[in-house]
N, C-alpha and C positions, 0 to 999 in steps of 0.2 A: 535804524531809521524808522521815522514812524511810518503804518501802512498808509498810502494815498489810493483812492476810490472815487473817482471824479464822475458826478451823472447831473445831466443837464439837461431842459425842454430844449429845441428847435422848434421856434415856433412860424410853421409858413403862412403868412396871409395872403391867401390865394384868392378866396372872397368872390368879387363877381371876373377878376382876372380868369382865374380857374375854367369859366364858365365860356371863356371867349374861342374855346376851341377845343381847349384838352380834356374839357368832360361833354362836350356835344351836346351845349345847351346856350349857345352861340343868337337862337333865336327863340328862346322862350321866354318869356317875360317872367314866369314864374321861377324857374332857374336863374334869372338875375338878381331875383330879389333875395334867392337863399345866401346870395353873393351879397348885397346889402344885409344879410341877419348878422353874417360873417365876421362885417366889416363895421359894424354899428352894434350891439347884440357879443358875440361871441368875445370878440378880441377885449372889451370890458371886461366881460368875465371872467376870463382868464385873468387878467392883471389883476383883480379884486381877489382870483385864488393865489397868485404867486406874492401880491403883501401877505395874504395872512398865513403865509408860513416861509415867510422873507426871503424868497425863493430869485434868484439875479436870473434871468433867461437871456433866451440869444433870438432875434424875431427876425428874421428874413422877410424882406417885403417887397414886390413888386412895384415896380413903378408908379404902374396901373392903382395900387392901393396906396402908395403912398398919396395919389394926387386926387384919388376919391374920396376917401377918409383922412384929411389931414388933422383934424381934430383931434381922432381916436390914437392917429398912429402919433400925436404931439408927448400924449398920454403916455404912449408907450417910453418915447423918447425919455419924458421928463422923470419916469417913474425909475430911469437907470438903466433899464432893459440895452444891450448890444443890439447894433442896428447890422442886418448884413444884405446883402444883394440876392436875386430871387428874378432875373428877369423885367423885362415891364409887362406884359402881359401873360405871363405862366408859357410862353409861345416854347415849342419841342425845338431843341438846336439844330435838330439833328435834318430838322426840314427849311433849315435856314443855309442862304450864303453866307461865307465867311464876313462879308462886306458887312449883310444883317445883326450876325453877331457882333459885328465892333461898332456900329452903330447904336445898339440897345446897351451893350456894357459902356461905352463913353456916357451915356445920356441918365442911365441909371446910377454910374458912378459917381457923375454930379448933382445927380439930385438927391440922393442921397448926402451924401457929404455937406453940401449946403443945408440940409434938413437937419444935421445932427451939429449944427452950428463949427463947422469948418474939421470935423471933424471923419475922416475918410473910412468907410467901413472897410474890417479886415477878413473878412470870412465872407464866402459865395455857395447857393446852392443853386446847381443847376433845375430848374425846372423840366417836372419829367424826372430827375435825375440822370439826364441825358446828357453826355458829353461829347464833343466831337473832336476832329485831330487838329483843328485850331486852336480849341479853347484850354488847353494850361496856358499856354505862351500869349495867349490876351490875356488871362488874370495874373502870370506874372508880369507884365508891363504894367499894368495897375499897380501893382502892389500890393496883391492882394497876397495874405500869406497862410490862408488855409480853407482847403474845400471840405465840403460834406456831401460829396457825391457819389464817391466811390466804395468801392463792396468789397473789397482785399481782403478784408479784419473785419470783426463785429468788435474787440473789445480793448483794442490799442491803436494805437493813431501811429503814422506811418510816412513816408517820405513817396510822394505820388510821382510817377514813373512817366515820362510822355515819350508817345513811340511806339508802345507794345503793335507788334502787326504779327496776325494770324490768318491760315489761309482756312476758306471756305469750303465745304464740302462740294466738289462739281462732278453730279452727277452722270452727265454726260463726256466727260474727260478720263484721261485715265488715272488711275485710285497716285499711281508713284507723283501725278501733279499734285497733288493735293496733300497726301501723306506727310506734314510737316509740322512738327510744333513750334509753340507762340513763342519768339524770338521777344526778349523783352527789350525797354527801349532807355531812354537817360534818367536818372534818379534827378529829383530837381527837389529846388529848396521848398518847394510848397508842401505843407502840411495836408496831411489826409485824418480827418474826422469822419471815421467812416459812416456811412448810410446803413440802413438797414430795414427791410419791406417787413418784416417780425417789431420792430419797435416803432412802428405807424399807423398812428391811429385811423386814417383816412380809406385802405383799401376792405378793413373789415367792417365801418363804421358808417359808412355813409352811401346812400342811395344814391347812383348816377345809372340812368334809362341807357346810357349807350355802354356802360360798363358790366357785362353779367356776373362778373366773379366779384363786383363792389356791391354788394344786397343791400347792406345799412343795419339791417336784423339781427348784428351776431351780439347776443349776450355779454356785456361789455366785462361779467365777471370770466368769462372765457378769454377776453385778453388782459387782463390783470394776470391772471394764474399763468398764462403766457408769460409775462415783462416778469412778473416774481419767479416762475424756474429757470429762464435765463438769466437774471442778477445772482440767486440761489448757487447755481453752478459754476456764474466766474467767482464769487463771492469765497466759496471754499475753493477753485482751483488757482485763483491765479492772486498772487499777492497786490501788487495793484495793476488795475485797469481802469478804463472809460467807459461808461454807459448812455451813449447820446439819444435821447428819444426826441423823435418828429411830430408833433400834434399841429391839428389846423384850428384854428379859430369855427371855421365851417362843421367842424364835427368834436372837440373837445368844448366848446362854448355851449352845447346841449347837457339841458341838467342833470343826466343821466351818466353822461359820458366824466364829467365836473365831479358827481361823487365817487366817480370808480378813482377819478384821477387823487382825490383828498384821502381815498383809503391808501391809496398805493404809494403819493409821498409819506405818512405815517408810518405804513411798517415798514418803508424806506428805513428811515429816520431810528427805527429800532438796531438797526445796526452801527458798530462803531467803525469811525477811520472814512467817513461819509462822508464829503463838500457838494452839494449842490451849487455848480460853477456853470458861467456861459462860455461857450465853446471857445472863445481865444483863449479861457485859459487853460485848458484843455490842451491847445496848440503853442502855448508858450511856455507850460511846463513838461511837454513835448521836447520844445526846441531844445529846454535845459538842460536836456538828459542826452540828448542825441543828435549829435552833428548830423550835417546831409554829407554826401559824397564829396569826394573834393572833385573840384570844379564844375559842382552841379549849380545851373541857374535858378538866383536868387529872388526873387520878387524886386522889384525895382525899387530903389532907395531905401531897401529893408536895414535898418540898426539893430544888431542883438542886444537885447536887453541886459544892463549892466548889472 
């Protein structure tokens, strides 16, 4: 069989959402407008670099950005790009009620879908990368049938577990309460595209005042030689894999960051057995290859593909 090699952008537009809380810049006029370069500015130029090397992406969009930029993100849509879920406002799940969560995923499910002309997005990334112990069983009732949030794997996609419960260290208790390993929990039909903080452009890329370990300053040929000896290594180790990378509009849309990214699809591209593919299909030549567990729960209304 021929080698398969699947690597893909995620592209989050976070834009001036981003800014509404999760980079504490909530009330600075000047941080909202890096939000408008993001969302007017960057996410052009990204599309301008994924035609010219005919590149399909996967754009994760917030709400919030869908309904401030609806021009840019039309672009997106029209241009072919996979549309996927992203929150409405980049807001942390993990500081939300359950009630919150099913409120923003209903409202974003539908705006979305309606925006991609009746067409319902398949794939979710938790903003933050944050997930809580509601959220598989909200995205499988949607139907949603693959996340990119999870850190399992860096370089195969995977069947996402709901349930794992581990105990916390209490220090004031005695050690035999606590002394317990993480009991895992149901395998479910949902695909895992996994995440990974090494294939993201944002935390070594970009300037945020209340983030000290995000400077903005790092030498973008320092994360290139990064993304190229981890492709390098699965590339001779593993016959095929997946290589999902996360870039933002907010920090790949800078011209700097734009030519690291043109040299590193190129010597991409010098290797053979290489598709540059958007994440479902990623997760549906996933599903082709590997059942879920029997009687693991399925996204709702999911059809396998004939």
């Amino acid at each position: 069989m021929t080698r398969k090699v699947m690597i893909g952008f995620g592209v989050d537009v976070d834009a001036v959402a981003g800014w509404l809380g999760s980079y504490g810049g909530e009330d600075s006029p000047a941080d909202i407008s890096r939000g408008m370069y993001a969302g007017e500015v960057g996410s052009m130029r990204l599309l301008k670099l994924f035609k010219k090397y005919n590149i399909t992406t996967t754009w994760f969009i917030p709400g919030h950005s869908l309904e401030t930029f609806p021009e840019q993100m039309a672009a997106v849509r029209d241009a072919g790009h996979e549309i996927g879920l992203h929150g409405y406002s980049h807001e942390n799940p993990t500081a939300l009620s359950a009630e919150q969560q099913k409120d923003i995923l209903e409202y974003t499910f539908d705006l979305l879908t309606k925006f991609n002309h009746g067409k319902p997005p398949k794939g979710s990334v938790a903003p933050w990368w944050e997930v809580t112990s509601e959220g598989v069983a909200m995205l499988l009732d949607k139907g949603i049938e693959y996340d990119h949030s999870g850190m399992a794997h860096d370089s195969q996609a995977y069947y996402l577990r709901d349930g794992d419960t581990w105990q916390k260290i209490e220090a004031k208790a005695s050690a035999k309460t606590w002394m317990q390993p993480l009991k895992r929990g149901e395998e479910t039909g949902l695909v895992e595209i996994p995440a990974n903080w090494y294939l993201d452009d944002l935390p070594p890329m970009m300037f945020i005042k209340a983030s000290p370990n995000s400077h903005g300053w790092v030498n973008t040929r320092d994360v290139e030689d990064l993304w190229k000896d981890m492709f390098t290594y699965l590339y001779r180790e593993e016959e095929n894999f997946i290589f999902p990378i996360t870039i933002h509009p907010d920090v790949s849309g800078r011209p700097h960051v734009l030519l690291m990214l043109e040299r590193f699809i190129e010597w991409i591209n010098t290797h053979e057995h290489v598709q540059w593919v958007p994440m479902i299909e990623m997760s549906n030549e996933f599903r082709a290859r590997c059942q879920p567990a029997a009687g693991a729960r399925m996204p709702a209304g999911f059809q396998p593909t004939a």
